[in-house]
LOBASE-77814 format. One record per atom (N, C-alpha, C): residue in one letter; x, y, z; atom name; residue number from 1. Coordinates in Angstrom, 2 decimals, decimal comma, always signed. Layout:
<recs>
<rec type="A" u="X" v="Y" w="Z" atom="CA" seq="NUM"/>
...
</recs>
This chain:
<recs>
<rec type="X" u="+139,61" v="+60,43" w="+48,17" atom="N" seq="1"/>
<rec type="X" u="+138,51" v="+60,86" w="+47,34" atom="CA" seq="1"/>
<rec type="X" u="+137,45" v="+59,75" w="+47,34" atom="C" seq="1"/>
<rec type="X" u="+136,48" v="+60,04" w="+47,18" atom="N" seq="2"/>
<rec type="X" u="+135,06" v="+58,93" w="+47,32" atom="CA" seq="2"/>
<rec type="X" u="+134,39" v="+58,43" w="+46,19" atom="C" seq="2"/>
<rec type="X" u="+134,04" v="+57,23" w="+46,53" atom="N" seq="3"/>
<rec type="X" u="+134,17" v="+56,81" w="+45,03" atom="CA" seq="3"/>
<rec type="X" u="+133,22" v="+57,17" w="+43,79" atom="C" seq="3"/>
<rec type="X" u="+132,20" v="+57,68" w="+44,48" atom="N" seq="4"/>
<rec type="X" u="+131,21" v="+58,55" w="+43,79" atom="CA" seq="4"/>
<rec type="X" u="+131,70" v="+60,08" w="+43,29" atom="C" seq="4"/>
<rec type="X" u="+132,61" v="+60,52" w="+43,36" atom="N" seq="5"/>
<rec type="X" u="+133,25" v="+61,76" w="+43,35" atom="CA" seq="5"/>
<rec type="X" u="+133,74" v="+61,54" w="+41,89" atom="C" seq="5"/>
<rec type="X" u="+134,76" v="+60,19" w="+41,76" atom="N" seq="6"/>
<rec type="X" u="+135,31" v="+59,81" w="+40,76" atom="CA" seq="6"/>
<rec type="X" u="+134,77" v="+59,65" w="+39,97" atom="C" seq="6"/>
<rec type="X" u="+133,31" v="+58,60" w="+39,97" atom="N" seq="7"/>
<rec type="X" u="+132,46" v="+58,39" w="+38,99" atom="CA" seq="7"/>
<rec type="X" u="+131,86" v="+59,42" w="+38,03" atom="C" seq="7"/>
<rec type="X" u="+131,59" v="+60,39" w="+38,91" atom="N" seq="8"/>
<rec type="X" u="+130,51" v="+61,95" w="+39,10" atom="CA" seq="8"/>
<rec type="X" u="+130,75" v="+62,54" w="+37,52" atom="C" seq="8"/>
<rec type="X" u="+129,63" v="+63,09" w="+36,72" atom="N" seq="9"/>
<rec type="X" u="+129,91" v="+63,59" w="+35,08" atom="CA" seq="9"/>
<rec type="X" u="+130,94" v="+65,18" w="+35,71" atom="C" seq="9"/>
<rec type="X" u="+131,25" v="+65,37" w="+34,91" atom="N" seq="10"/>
<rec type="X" u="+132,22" v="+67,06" w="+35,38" atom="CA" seq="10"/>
<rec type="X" u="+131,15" v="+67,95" w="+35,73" atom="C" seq="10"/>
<rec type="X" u="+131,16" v="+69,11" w="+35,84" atom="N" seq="11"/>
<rec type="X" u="+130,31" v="+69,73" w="+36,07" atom="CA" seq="11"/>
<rec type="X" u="+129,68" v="+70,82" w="+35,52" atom="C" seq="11"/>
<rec type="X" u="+130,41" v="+70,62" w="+34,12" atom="N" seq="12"/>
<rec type="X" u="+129,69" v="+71,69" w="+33,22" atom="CA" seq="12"/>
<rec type="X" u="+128,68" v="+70,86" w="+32,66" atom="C" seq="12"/>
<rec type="X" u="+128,56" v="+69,59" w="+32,73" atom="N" seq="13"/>
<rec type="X" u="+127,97" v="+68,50" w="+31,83" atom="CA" seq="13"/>
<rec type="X" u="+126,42" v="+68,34" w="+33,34" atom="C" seq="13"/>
<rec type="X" u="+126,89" v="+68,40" w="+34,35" atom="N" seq="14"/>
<rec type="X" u="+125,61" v="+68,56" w="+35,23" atom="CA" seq="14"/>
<rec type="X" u="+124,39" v="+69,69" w="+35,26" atom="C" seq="14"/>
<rec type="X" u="+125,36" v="+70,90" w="+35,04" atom="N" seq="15"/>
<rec type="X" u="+125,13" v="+71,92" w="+34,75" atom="CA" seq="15"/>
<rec type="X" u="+124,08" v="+71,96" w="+33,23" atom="C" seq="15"/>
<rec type="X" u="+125,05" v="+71,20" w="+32,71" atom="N" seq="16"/>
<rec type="X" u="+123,79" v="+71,58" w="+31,19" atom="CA" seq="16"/>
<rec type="X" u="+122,75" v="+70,18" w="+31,43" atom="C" seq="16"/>
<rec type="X" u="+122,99" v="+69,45" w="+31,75" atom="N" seq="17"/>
<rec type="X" u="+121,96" v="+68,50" w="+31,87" atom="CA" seq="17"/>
<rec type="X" u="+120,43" v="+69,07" w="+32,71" atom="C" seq="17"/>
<rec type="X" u="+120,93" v="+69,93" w="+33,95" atom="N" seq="18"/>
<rec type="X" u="+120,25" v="+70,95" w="+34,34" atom="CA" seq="18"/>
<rec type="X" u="+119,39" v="+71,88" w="+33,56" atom="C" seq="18"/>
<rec type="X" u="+120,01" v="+72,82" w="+32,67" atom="N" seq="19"/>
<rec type="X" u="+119,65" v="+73,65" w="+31,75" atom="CA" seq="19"/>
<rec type="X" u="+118,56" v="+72,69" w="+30,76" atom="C" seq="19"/>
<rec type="X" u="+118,75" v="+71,55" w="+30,42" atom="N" seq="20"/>
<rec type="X" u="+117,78" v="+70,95" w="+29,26" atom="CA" seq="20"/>
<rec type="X" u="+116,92" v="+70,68" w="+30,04" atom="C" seq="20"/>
<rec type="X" u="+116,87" v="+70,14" w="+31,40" atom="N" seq="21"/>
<rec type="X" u="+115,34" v="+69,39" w="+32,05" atom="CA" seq="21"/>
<rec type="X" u="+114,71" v="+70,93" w="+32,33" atom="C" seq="21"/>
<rec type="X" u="+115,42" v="+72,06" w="+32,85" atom="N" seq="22"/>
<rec type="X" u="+114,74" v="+72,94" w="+33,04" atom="CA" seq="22"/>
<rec type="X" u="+113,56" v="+73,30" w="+32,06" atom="C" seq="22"/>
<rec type="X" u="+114,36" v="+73,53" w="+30,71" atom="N" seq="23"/>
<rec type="X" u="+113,64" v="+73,86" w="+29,23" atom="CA" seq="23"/>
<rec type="X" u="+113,03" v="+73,18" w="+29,11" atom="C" seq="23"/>
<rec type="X" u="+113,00" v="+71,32" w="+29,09" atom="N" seq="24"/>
<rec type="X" u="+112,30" v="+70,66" w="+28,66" atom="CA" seq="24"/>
<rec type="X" u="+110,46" v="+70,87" w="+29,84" atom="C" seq="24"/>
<rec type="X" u="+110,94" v="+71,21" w="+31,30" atom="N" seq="25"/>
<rec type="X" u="+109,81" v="+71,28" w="+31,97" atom="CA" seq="25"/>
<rec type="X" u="+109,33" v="+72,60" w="+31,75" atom="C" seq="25"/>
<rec type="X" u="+109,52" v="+74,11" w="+31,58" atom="N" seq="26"/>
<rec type="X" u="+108,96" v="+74,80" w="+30,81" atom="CA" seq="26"/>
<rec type="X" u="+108,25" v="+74,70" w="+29,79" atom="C" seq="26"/>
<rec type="X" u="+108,24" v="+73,72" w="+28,71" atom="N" seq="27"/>
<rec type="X" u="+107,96" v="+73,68" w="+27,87" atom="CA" seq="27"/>
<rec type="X" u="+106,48" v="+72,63" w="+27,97" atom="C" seq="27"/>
<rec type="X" u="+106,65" v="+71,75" w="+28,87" atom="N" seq="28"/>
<rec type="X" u="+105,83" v="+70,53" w="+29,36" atom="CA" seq="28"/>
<rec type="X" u="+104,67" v="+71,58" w="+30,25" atom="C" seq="28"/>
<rec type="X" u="+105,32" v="+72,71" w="+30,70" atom="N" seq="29"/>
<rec type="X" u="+104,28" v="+73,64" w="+31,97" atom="CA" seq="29"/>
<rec type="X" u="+103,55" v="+74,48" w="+30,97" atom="C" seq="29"/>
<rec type="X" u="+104,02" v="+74,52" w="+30,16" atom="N" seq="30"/>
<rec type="X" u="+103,53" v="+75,77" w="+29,35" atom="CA" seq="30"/>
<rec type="X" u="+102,58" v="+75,08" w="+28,39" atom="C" seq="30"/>
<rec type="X" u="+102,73" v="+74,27" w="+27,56" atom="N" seq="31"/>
<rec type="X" u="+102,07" v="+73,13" w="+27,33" atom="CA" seq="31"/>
<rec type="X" u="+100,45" v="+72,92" w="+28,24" atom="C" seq="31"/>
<rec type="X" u="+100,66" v="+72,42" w="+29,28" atom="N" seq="32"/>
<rec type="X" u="+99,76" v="+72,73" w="+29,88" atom="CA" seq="32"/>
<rec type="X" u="+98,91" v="+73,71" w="+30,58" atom="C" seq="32"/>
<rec type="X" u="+98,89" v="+74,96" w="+30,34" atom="N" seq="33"/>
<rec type="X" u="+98,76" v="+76,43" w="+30,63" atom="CA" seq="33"/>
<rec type="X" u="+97,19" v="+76,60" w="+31,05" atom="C" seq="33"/>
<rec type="X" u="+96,22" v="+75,96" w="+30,15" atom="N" seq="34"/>
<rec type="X" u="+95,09" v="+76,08" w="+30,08" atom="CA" seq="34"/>
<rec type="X" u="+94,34" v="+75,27" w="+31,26" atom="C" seq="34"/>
<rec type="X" u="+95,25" v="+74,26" w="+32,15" atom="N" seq="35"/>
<rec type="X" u="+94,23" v="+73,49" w="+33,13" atom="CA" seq="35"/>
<rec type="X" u="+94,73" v="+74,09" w="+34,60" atom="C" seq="35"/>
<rec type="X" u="+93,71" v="+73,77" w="+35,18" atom="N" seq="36"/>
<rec type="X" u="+93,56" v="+73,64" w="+36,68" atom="CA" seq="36"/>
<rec type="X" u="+94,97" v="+73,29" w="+37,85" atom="C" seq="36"/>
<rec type="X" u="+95,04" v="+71,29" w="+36,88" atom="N" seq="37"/>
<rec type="X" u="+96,25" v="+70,58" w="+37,56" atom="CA" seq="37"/>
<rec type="X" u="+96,59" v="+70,18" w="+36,59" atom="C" seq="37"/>
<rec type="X" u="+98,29" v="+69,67" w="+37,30" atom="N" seq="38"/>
<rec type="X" u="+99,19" v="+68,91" w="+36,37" atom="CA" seq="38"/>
<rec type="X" u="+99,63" v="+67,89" w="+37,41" atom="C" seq="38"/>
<rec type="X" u="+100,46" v="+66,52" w="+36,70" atom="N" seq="39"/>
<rec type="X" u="+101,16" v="+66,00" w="+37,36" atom="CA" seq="39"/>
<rec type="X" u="+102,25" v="+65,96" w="+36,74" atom="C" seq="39"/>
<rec type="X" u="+103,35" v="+65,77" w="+37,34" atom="N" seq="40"/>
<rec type="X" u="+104,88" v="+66,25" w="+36,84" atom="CA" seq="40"/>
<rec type="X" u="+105,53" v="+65,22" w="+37,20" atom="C" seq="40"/>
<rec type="X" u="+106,33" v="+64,06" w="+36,73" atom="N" seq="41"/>
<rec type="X" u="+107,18" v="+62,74" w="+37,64" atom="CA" seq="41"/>
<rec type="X" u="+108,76" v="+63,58" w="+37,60" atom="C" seq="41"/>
<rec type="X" u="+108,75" v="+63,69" w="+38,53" atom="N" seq="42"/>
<rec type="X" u="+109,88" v="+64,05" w="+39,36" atom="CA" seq="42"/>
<rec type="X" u="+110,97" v="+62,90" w="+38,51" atom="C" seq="42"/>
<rec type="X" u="+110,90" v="+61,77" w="+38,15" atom="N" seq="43"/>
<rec type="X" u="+111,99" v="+60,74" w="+38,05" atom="CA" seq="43"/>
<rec type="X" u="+112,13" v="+61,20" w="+36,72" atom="C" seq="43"/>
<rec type="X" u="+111,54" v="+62,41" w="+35,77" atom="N" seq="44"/>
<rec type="X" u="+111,81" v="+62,51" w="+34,19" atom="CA" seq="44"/>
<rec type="X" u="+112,71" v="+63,58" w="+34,28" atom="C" seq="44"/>
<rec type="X" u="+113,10" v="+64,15" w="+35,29" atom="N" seq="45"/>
<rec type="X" u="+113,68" v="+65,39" w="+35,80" atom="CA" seq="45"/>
<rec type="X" u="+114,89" v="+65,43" w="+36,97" atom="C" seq="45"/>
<rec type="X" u="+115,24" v="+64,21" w="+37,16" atom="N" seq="46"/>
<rec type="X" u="+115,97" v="+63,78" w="+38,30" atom="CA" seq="46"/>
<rec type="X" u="+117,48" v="+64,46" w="+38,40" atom="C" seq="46"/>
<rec type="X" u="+117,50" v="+65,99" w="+37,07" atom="N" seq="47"/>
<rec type="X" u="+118,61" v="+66,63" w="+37,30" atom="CA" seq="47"/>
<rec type="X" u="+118,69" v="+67,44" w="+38,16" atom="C" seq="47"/>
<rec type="X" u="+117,06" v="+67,96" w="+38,34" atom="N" seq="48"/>
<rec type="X" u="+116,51" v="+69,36" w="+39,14" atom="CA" seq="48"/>
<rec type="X" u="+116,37" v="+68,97" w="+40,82" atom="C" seq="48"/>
<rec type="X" u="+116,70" v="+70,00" w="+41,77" atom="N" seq="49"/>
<rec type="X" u="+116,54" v="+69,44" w="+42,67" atom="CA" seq="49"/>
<rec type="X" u="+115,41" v="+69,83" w="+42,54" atom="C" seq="49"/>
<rec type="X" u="+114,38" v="+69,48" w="+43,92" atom="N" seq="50"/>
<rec type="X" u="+113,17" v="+69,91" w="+44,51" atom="CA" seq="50"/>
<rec type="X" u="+113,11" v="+71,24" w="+44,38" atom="C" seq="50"/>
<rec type="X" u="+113,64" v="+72,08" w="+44,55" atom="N" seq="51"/>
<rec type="X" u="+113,70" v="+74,00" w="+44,56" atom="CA" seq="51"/>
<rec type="X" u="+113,52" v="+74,41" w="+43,67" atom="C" seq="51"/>
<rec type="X" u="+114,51" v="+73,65" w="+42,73" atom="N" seq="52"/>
<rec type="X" u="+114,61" v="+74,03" w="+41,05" atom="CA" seq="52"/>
<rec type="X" u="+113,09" v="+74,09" w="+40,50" atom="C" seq="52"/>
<rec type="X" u="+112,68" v="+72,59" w="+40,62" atom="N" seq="53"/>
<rec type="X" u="+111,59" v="+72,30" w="+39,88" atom="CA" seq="53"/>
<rec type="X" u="+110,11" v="+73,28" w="+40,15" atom="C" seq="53"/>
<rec type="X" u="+110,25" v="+73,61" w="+41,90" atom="N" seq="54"/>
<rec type="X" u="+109,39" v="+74,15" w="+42,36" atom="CA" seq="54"/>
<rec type="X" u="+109,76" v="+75,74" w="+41,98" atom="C" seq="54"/>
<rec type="X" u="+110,70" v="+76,25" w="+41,70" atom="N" seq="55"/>
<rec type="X" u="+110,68" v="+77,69" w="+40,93" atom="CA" seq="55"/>
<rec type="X" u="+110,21" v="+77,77" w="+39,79" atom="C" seq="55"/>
<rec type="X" u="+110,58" v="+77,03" w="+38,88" atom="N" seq="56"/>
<rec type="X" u="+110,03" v="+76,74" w="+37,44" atom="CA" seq="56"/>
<rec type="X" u="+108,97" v="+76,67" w="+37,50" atom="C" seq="56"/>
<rec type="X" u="+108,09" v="+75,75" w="+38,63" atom="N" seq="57"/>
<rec type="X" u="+106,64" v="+75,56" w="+38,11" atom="CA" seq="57"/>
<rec type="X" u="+106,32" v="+77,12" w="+38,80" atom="C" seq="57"/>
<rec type="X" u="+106,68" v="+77,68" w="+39,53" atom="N" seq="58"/>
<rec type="X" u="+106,15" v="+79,13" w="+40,22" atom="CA" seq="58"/>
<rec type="X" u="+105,56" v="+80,04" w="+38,82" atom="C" seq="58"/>
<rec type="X" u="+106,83" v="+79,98" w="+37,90" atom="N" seq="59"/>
<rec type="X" u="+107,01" v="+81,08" w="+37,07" atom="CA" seq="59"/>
<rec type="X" u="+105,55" v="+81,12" w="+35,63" atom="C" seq="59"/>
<rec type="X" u="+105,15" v="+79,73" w="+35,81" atom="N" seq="60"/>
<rec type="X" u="+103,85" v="+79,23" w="+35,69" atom="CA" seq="60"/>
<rec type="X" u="+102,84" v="+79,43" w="+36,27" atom="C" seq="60"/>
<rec type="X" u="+102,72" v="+80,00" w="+37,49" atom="N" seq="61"/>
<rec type="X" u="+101,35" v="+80,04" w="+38,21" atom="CA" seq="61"/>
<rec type="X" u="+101,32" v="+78,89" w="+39,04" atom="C" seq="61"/>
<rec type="X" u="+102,16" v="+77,34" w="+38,74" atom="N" seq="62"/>
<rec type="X" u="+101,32" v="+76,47" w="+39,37" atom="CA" seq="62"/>
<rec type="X" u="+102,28" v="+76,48" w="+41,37" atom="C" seq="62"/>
<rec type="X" u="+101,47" v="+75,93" w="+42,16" atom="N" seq="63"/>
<rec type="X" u="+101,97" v="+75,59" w="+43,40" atom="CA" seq="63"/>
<rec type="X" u="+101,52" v="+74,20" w="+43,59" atom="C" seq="63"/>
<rec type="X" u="+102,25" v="+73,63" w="+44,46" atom="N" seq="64"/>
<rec type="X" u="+102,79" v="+72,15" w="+44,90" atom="CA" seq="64"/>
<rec type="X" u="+102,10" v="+72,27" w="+46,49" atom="C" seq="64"/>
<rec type="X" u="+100,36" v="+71,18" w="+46,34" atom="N" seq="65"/>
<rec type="X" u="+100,14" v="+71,27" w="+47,13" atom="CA" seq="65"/>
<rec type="X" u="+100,09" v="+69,20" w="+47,68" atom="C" seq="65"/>
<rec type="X" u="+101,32" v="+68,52" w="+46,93" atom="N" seq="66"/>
<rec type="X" u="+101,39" v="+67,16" w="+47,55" atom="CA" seq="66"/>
<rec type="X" u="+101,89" v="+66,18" w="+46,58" atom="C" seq="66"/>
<rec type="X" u="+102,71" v="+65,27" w="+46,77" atom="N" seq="67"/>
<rec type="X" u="+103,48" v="+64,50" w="+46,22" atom="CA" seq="67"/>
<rec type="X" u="+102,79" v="+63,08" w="+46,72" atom="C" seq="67"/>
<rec type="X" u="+102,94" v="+61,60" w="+45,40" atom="N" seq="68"/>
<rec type="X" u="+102,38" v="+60,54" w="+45,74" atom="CA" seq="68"/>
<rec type="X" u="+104,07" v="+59,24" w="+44,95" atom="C" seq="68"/>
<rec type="X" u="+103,85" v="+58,42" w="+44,66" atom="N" seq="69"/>
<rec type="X" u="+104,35" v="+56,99" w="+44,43" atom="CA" seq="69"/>
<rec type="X" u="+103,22" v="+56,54" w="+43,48" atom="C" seq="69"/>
<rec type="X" u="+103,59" v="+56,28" w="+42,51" atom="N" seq="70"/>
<rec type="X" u="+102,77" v="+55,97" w="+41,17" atom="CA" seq="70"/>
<rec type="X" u="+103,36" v="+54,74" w="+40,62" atom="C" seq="70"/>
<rec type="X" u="+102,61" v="+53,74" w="+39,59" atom="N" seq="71"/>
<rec type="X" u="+103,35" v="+52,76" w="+39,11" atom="CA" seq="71"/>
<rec type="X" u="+104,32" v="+53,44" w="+37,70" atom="C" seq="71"/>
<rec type="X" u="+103,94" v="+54,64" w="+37,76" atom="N" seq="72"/>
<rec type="X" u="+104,75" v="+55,61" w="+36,31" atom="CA" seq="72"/>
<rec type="X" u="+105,74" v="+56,35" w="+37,19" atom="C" seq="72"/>
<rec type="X" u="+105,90" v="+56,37" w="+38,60" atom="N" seq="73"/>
<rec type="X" u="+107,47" v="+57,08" w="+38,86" atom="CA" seq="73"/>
<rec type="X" u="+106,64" v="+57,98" w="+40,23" atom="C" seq="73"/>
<rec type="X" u="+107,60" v="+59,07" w="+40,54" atom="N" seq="74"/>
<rec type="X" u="+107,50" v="+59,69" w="+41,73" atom="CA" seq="74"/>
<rec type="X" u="+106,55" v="+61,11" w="+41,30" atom="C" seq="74"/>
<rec type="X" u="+105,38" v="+61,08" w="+41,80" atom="N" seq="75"/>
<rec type="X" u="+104,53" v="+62,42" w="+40,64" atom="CA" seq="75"/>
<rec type="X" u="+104,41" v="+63,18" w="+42,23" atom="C" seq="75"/>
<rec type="X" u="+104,28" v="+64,91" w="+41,67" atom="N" seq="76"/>
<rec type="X" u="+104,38" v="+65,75" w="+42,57" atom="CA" seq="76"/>
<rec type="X" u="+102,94" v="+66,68" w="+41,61" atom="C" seq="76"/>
<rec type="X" u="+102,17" v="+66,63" w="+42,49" atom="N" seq="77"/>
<rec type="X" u="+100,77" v="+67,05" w="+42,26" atom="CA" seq="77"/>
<rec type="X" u="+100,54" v="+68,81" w="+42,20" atom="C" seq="77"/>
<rec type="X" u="+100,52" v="+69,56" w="+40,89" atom="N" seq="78"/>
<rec type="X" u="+100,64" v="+71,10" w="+41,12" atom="CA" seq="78"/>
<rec type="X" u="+99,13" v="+71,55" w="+40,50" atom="C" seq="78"/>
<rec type="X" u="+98,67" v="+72,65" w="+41,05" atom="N" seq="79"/>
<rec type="X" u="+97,15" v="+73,20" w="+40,63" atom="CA" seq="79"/>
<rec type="X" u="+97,62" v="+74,91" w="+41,10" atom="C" seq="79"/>
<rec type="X" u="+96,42" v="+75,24" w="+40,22" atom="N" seq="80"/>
<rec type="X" u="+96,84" v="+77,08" w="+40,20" atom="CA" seq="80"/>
<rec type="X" u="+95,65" v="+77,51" w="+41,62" atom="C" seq="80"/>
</recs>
């Protein structure tokens, strides 16, 4: 077994850690409803993969047209 396997939270506990960043970025998208763009740091969300995050913001209107390196974390650039 590998030793990251061992370490690893169970997986109902990944699972809900999942479920809260989801809600919490719904809530952050929706929040912002009224503009153009958003920026989103990927590192406040580091439960969601890339797919995840990019369905969620869909269900919003917004699309992901480019990702940068910020001194505030990894931001992924979305506009309607």
């Amino acid at each position: 077994m590998a030793f990251t396997e061992v370490f690893r939270p169970p997986r109902f506990v990944r699972a809900l850690r999942r479920w809260r960043g989801k809600a919490r970025l719904r809530k952050e998208l929706h929040a912002k409803e009224s503009g153009l763009s958003t920026v989103v740091y990927w590192d406040r969300y580091r439960h969601l993969s890339k797919s995840e995050l990019f369905a969620v913001a869909g269900e919003f209107g917004w699309h992901y047209p480019e990702q940068r390196i910020v001194p505030e974390g990894w931001a992924l650039d979305f506009v309607r």
